[in-house]
N, C-alpha and C positions, 0 to 999 in steps of 0.2 A: 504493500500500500504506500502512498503517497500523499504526502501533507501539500493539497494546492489552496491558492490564494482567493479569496471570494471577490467579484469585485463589487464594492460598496456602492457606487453610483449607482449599479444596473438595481442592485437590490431594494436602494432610495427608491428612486424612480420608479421601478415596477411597482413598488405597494402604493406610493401617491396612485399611480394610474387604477389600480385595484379598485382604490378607497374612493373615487372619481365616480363610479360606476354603480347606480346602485340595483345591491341582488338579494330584497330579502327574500326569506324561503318561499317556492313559488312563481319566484320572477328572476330567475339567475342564467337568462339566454345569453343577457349582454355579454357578462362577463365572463361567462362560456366562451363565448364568441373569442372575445380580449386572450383569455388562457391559448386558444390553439391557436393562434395569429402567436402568440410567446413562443409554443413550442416548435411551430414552423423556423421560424427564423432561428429557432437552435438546430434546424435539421430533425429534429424529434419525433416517431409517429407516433399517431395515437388513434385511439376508438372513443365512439360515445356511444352512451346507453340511447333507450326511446327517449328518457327524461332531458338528456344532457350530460350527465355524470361524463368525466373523463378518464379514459385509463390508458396513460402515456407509456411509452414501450422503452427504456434502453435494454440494447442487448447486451448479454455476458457470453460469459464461454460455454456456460452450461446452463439449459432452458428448462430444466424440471429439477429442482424446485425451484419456485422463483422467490426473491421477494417486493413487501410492496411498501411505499411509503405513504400514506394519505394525509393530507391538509381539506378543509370545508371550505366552498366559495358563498357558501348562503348567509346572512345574516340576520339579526334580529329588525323587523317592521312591527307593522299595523294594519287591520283591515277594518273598514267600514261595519260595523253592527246595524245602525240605524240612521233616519234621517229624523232630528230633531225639529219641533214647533219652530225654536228661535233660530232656525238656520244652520244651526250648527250640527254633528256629527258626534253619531258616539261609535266609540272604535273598541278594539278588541286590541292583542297582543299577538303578535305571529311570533316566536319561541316565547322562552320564559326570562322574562327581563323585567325591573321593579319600574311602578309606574313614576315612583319620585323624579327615576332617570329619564324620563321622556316627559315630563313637564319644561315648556318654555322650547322644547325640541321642533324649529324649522323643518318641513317637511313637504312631499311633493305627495297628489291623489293623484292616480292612473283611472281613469273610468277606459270605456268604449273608446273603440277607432284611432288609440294612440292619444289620448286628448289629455292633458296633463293640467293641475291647477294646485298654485303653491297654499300654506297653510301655516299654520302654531298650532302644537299641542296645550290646551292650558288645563288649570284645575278649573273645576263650576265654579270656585270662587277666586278669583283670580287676582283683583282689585282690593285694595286695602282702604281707599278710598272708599269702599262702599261696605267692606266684609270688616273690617276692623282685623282686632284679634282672630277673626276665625280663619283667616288666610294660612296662618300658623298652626290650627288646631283641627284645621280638617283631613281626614284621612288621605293617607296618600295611598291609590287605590286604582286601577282603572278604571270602575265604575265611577270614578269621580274626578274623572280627566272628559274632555271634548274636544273636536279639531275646528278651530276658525279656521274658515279661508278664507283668502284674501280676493273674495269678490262680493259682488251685492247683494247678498241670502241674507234674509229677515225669517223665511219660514219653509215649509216641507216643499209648498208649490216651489216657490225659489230652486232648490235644490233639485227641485224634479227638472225644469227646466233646462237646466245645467246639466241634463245625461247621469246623475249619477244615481246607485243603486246601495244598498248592501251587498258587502262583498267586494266593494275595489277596493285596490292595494293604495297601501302607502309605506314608501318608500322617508329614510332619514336624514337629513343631512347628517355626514363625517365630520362637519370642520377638522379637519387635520391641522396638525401646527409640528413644524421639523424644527428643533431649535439648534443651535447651533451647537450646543453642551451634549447633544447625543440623546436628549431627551423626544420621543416623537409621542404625540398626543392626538385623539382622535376618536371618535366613536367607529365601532368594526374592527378594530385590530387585532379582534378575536373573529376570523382566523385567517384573513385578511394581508399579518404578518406569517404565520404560517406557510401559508402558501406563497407567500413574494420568497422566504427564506428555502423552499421546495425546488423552487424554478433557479434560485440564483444557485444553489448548489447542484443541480440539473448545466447549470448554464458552464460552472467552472469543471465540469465532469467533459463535456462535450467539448470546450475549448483546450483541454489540456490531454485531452485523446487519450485518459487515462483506461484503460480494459478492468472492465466490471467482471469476477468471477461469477456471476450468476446474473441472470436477465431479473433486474428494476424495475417494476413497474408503481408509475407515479399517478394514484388517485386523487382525484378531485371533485370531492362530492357536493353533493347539492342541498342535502337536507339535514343538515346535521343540527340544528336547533333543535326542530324537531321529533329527534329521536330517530331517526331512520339511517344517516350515517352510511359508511362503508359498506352497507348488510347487501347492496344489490349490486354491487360491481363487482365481488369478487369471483374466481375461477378455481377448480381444484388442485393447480398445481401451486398455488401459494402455499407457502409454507411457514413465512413471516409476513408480519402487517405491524408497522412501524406509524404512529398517529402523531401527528404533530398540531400541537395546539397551545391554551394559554396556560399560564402557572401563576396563581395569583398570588399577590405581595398584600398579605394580610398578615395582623397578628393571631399566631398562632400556627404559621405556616413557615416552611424552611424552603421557601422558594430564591432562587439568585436573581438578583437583582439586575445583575451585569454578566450573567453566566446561562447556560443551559440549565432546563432544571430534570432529572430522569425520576420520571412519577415512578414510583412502586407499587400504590395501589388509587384505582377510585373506588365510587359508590358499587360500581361491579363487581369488586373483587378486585384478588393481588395481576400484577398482568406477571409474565414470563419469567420465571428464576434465572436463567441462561443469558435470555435478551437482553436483560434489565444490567445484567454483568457484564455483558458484552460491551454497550454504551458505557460504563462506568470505566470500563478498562480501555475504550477507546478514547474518553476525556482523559484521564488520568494519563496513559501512555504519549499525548498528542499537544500536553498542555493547557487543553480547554478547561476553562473556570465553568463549574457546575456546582448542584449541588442533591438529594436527593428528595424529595415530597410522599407527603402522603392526603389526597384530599375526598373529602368527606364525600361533599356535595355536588360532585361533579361526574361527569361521564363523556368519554368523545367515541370516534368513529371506530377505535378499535373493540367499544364495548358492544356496538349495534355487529359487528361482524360476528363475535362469539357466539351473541343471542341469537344472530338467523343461522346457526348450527354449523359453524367453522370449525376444525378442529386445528388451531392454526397458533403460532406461536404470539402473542401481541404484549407490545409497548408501545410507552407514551414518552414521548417528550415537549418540552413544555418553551415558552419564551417568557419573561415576567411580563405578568401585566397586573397594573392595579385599579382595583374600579374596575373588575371584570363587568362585561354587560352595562355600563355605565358609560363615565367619561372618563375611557383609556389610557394609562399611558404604560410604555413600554419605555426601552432604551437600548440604541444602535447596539452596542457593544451586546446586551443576549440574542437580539437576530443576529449577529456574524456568530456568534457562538453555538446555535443551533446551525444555522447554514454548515459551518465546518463540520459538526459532528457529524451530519448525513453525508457532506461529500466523503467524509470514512465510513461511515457502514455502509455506503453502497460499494466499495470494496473492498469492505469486509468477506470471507470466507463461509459459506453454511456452518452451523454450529454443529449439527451433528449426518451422518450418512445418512440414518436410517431417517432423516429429515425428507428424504428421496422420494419414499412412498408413505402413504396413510397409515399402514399397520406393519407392524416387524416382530422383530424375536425379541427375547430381555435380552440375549447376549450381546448387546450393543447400545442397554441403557445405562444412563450415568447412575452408578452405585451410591453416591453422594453427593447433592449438590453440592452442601457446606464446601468440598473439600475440592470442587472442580475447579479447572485449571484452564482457563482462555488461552487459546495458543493464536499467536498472531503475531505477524511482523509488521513495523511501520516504519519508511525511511527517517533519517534522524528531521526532525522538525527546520524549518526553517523558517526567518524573520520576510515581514513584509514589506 
């Protein structure tokens, strides 16, 4: 293996362009779209499901088993519930996101025929001029959120005339903000950075014509708010599923700040004994700052593969972010920290033979995890 360079700009650039685009679950053709125009331009091939899902090909030297790495392109919206008396709109939640965070939240309604019309999320009480104290004391709820938009609805007629229904999407503004201290801020960077760090380490894999021992393939799903995740793209000869997603910087949590974080377990259970080593012993031997997690309340697309009846090896790896589902923020230094780790496990080795086929003999299981022994070579590291 080979320690190559990431390059930072492509990796900038692509996630602004990502977070430009909006795809919450449901609505994620655009940047469907945007992904294989990336991977074209790397040379890359790839397939799409009927939905959109992506599943990008590099080859190795050996095409059974393979493995795969997935990042989510969908993010968290809103959709229309009803049309209110005073004009206004009541909305629902498209994943699971707290309504405090979409209060004051700029936004665009998609009805019919491509027809688009901007908007604010606010609470019913919204004015303190008129609510007093109770601006502060009302629940923060989405039953108790509504969408103005910024045209002339006073009432349901209004609203009807204007094409719209329940059931159209809405879409959130990112405000993104790159600061120049390495700090990037933005609603969506879950998973948003993810996938920009997928493609840039994709990108320095292809430009430095490094040979993968085993054929890569790079998922990109569509619905992973919602629970559904990695479960429909995958194929029988994977044999590893590598999830990359966010790792939240809360108290109480041993997530890096400025490093990769390798999940151990979520709400699903522990992920892979082996894998989870593997990644450790690849930071560790490679110099990457990490650090290890374990989270409660949370689950990504390796946990939807398991459950639609995988028998398949999965880990997670994480980028910091705080204010998950909220107002984001991340920091440059753990996307190149993640970036790096995958350009090494994609040439990384199988962990074990009998990895080859579904079922085998014991005489070729590890007798011990505790006591197993990663065998791996990496060229000596080099400065940027």
């Amino acid at each position: 293996m080979k320690i190559i360079d990431i390059d930072r700009t492509y990796l900038r650039e692509t996630l602004l362009e990502l977070l430009q685009v909006p795809s919450p679950t449901g609505m994620t053709d655009t940047v469907v779209q945007l992904v294989c125009h990336k991977l074209e331009q790397m040379g890359v091939e790839y397939e799409l499901t009927r939905r959109g899902a992506i599943r990008a090909n590099l080859s190795g030297e050996v095409h059974s088993p393979d493995r795969a790495i997935a990042a989510h392109l969908d993010t968290l919206g809103a959709m229309v519930k009803n049309l209110k008396s005073n004009g206004r709109l009541e909305v629902v939640s498209v994943g699971t996101w707290p309504a405090r965070s979409a209060e004051g939240a700029r936004v665009t309604l998609y009805i019919d025929k491509g027809i688009q019309y901007r908007g604010t999320l606010l609470p019913l009480k919204a004015s303190g001029h008129v609510f007093g104290k109770q601006v502060d004391t009302q629940e923060a709820s989405w039953q108790n959120l509504e969408l103005r938009l910024d045209e002339p609805v006073h009432s349901i007629a209004d609203l009807e005339k204007l094409g719209i229904h329940p059931g159209d999407m809405v879409s959130i503004d990112p405000q993104p903000e790159f600061l120049k201290n390495g700090f990037w801020v933005s609603r969506f960077l879950d998973d948003k950075v993810g996938v920009a760090a997928v493609l840039a380490a994709a990108k320095a894999i292809c430009d430095a014509k490094v040979p993968l021992p085993m054929d890569c393939h790079l998922l990109f799903t569509i619905s992973e708010e919602t629970g559904v995740g990695a479960s429909h793209i995958l194929h029988g000869d994977v044999a590893e599923l590598l999830a990359v997603d966010n790792g939240t910087i809360a108290p109480g949590q041993n997530t890096s700040e400025y490093g990769v974080t390798i999940a151990m377990q979520d709400s699903s259970g522990p992920f892979d004994w082996y894998l989870t080593r593997r990644l450790i012993s690849l930071c560790q031997t490679c110099g990457i700052e990490h650090s290890r997690d374990v989270f409660r309340y949370y689950r990504s697309d390796s946990a939807a593969a398991v459950e639609a009846g995988n028998d398949i090896r999965t880990g997670l790896i994480c980028f910091a972010l705080d204010a998950s589902h909220g107002h984001e923020r991340t920091h440059e230094k753990s996307v190149l920290a993640v970036a790096r780790l995958l350009s090494m496990y994609m040439q990384s080795g199988q962990l074990f033979e009998r990895d080859e086929r579904p079922l085998g003999p014991l005489d070729d299981f590890p007798e011990d995890p505790a006591g197993w022994d990663d065998d791996f070579s990496v060229d000596k590291p080099v400065s940027e």
